[in-house]
matplotlib code that plots the C-alpha trace (Angstrom):
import matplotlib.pyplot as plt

x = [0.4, -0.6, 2.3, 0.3, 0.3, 4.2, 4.8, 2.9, 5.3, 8.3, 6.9, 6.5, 9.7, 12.3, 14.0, 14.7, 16.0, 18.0, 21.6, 24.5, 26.5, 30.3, 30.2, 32.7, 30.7, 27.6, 24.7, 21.6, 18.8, 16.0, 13.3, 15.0, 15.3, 11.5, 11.1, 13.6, 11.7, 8.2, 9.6, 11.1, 8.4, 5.2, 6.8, 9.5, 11.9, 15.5, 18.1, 19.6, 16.6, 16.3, 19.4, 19.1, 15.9, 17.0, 20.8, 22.3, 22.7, 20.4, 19.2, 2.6, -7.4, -3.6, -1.8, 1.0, 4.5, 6.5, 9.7, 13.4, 13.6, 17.0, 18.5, 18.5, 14.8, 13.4, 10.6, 9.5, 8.8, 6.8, 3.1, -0.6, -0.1, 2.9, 5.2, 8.0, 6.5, 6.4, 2.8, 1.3, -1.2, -3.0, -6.3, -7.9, -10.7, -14.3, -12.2, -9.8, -7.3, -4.2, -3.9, -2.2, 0.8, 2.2, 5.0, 7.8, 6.5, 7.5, 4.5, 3.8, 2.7, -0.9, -2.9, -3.6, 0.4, 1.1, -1.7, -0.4, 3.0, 2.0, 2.1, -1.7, -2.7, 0.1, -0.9, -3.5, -3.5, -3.6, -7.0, -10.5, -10.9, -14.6, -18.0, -20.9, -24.6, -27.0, -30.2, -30.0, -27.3, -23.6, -21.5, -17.6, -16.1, -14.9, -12.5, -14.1, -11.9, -12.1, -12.4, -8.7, -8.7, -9.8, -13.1, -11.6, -13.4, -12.5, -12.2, -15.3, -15.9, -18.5, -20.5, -18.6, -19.9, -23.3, -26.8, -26.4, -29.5, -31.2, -30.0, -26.4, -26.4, -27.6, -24.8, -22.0, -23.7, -23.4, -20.3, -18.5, -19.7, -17.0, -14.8, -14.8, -13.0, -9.6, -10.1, -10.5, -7.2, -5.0, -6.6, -5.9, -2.2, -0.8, -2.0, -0.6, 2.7, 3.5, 6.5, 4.2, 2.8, 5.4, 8.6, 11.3, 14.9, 15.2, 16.7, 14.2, 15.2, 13.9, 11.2, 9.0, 10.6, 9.6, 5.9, 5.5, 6.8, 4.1, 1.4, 1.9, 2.2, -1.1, -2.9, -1.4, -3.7, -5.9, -6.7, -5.5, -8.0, -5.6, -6.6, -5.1, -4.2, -6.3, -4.1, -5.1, -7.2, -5.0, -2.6, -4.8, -4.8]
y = [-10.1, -13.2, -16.1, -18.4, -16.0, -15.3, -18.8, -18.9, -16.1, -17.9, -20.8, -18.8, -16.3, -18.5, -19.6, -16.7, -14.7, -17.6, -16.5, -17.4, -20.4, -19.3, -16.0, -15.1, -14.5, -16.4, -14.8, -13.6, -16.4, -16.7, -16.2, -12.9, -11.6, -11.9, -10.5, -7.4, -6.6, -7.0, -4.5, -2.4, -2.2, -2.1, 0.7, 3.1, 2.5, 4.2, 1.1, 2.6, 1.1, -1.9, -2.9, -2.5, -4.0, -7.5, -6.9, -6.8, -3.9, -4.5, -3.6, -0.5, 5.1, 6.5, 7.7, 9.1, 7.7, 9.9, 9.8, 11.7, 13.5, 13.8, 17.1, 17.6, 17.0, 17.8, 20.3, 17.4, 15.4, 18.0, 16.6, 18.8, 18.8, 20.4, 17.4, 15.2, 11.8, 9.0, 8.0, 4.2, 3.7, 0.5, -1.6, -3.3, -5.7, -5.9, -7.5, -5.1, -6.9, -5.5, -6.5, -4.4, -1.8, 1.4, 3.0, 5.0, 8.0, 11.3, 13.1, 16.2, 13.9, 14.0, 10.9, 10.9, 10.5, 7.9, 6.2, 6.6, 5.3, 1.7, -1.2, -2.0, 0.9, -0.3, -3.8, -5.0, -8.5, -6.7, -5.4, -7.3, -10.0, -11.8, -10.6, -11.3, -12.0, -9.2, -9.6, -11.8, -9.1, -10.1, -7.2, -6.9, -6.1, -2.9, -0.8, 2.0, 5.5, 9.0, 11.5, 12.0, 8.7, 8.3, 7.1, 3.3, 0.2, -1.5, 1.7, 3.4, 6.7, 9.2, 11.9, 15.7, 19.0, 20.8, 20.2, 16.6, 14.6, 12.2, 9.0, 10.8, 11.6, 8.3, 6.8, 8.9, 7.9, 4.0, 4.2, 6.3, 4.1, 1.0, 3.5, 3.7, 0.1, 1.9, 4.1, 1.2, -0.4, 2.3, 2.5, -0.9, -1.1, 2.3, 1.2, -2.3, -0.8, 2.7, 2.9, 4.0, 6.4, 8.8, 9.9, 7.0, 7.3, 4.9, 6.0, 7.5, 5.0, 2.1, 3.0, 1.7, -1.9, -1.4, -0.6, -3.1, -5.8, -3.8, -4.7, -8.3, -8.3, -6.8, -9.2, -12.2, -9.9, -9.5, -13.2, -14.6, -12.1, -9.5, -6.4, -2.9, 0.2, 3.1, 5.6, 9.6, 10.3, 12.7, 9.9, 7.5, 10.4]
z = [14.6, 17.0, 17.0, 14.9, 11.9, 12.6, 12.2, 9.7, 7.8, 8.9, 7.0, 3.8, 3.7, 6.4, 3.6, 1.4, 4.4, 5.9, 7.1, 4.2, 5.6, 6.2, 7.9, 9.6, 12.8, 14.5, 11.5, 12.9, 13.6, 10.3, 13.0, 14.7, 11.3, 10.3, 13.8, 13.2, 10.2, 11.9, 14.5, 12.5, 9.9, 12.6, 14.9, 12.8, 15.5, 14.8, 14.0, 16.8, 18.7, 17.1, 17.6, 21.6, 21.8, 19.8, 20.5, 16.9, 14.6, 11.8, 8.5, -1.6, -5.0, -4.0, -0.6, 0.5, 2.0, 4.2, 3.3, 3.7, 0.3, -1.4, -1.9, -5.5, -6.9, -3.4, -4.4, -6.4, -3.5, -1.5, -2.1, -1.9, 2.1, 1.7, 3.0, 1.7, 0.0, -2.8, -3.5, -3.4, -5.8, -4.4, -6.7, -3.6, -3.4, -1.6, 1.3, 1.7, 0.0, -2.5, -5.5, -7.6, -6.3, -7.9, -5.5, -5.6, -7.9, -5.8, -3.9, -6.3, -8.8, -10.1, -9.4, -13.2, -14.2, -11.2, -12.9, -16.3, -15.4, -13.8, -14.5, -14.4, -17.2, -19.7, -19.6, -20.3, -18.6, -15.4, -16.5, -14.8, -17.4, -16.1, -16.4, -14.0, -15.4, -13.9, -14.8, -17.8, -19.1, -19.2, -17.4, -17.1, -13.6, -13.5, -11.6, -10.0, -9.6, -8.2, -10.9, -11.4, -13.4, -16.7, -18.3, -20.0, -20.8, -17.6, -15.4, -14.0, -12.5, -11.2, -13.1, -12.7, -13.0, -12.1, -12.3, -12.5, -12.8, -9.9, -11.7, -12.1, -8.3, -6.9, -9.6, -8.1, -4.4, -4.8, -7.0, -4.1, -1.8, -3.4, -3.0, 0.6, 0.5, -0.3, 2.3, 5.1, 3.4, 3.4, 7.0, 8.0, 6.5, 8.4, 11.3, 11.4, 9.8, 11.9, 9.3, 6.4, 8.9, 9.6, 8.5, 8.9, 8.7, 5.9, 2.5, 0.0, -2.8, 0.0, 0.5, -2.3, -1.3, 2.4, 0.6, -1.1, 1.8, 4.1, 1.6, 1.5, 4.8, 5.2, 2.7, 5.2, 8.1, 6.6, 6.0, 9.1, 10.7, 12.3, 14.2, 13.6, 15.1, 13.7, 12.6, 12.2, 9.3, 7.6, 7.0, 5.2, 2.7]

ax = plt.figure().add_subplot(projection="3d")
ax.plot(x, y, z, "-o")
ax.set_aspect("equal")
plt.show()
């Protein structure tokens, strides 16, 4: 993140994170906060760390969050991979940009029930609302899915099963195609934010806030133009 865009952040966030007057100690500057949380958030550095390095003690298709599962419910946790996770269910744009979260549901969870349980299947405000004219024809934006999802009025998937036809294949070929958008976000926001990239020492019940924060933040990269790290493949997954 280059210092125009951290400023930038400061701008928007400085003063819901600004230090409570009357401590009993000197509190911990706004700007070193935002900058604790960048570290901490960007690398997956133990507090232990992070409290060296800035000399305090401190402190979003679908993919998978590493996570440390609790003891009771663990199994439930342990996702197709065969590692400990909550999933993040993320609606992104042409641009790579999030615009609609589900986190938090634990890792052996189908994509159909994470689905099922957000926000943006049960109401129906969060669903496209605009149509585009193609050809004379007026045609609703759609949400395009992998064939875990189901078939709705505002959410589009491929053809399944054999001996598809032509016009079914080159369907599935161009509709697939959209979907490779979701790929290059998940892409773009574990490699900005290493903590969504491995296992962090952060408590499980956490961890769908520190999602969700990471997302934003990517949606501020994204704009201002940020690079990335690309991480391994398996972990955009």
């Amino acid at each position: 993140m280059t210092r125009p865009t951290f400023e930038m952040l400061c701008g928007f966030i400085g003063p819901d994170v600004a230090p409570t007057p009357g401590c009993h100690r000197p509190p911990v500057p706004t700007r070193k906060r935002i900058a604790i949380a960048l570290y901490k958030l960007a690398t997956c550095a133990e507090y232990r760390v992070v409290g060296e390095t800035f000399g305090v003690y401190g402190a979003l298709d679908g993919t998978h969050i590493p996570i440390l599962p609790p003891t009771e419910g663990y199994r439930d946790y342990i996702n197709c991979k065969g590692w400990p996770s909550i999933d993040l269910q993320a609606l992104v744009d042409d641009r790579c940009m999030i615009r609609d979260i589900c986190v938090g549901t634990p890792g052996s969870a189908h994509d159909a029930a994470v689905f099922a349980a957000s926000d943006l299947y049960r109401h129906p405000e969060r669903h496209p609302q605009a149509t585009l004219v193609v050809e004379g024809v007026q045609v609703p934006l759609l949400v395009a899915g992998d064939p875990a999802y189901p078939l709705l009025p505002w959410l589009i998937k491929g053809y399944s099963g054999p001996n598809l036809s032509e016009e079914q294949e080159a369907f599935n070929r161009h509709l697939n195609g959209s979907g490779v958008k979701v790929e290059h976000t998940f892409g773009h926001l574990k490699g900005r934010w290493r903590i969504l990239a491995k296992r962090s020492d952060i408590h499980h019940s956490f961890m769908p806030t520190v999602v969700a924060a990471c997302c934003v933040l990517h949606n501020i990269c994204e704009m201002e133009k940020q690079g990335f790290i690309q991480p391994c493949e398996d972990l955009c997954n």
